[in-house]
C-alpha angles and dihedrals in degrees: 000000000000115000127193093198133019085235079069082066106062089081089071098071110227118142081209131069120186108186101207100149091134106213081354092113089076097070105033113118091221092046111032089172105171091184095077109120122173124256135185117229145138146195135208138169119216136177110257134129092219101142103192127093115231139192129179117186106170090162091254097055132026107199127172144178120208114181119213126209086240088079090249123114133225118222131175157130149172130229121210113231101217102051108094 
């Protein structure tokens, strides 16, 4: 199914919305944001029973490590792609 607006979206009766249309915004009618640039990242949980918060910014890379109270442990970063 191929939408022009998020709005096109309200007929298909779902109380939730997720916007992952990635660089999308740029062309919904109802967003238009021209700003969008692509960036690389990822997220994983993984069983650990690390108990600090961490976040590394070095201006090529942003990391970080967000424990949960699960036990589990969030980790993740994203990389932009201009600079060298």
């Amino acid at each position: 199914m191929n939408l022009s607006s998020l709005s096109d979206a309200r007929h298909l009766g779902h109380d939730v919305l997720i916007n992952a249309t990635g660089l999308g915004p740029k062309d919904l009618d109802d967003v238009k944001d021209e700003n969008m640039e692509p960036l690389k990242g990822q997220i994983m949980i993984v069983k650990s029973d690390y108990k600090k918060c961490l976040m590394r910014d070095d201006g090529k890379t942003y990391t970080y490590v967000i424990p949960r109270l699960d036990g589990r442990v969030i980790l993740g970063g994203i990389r932009d792609p201009d600079v060298a």
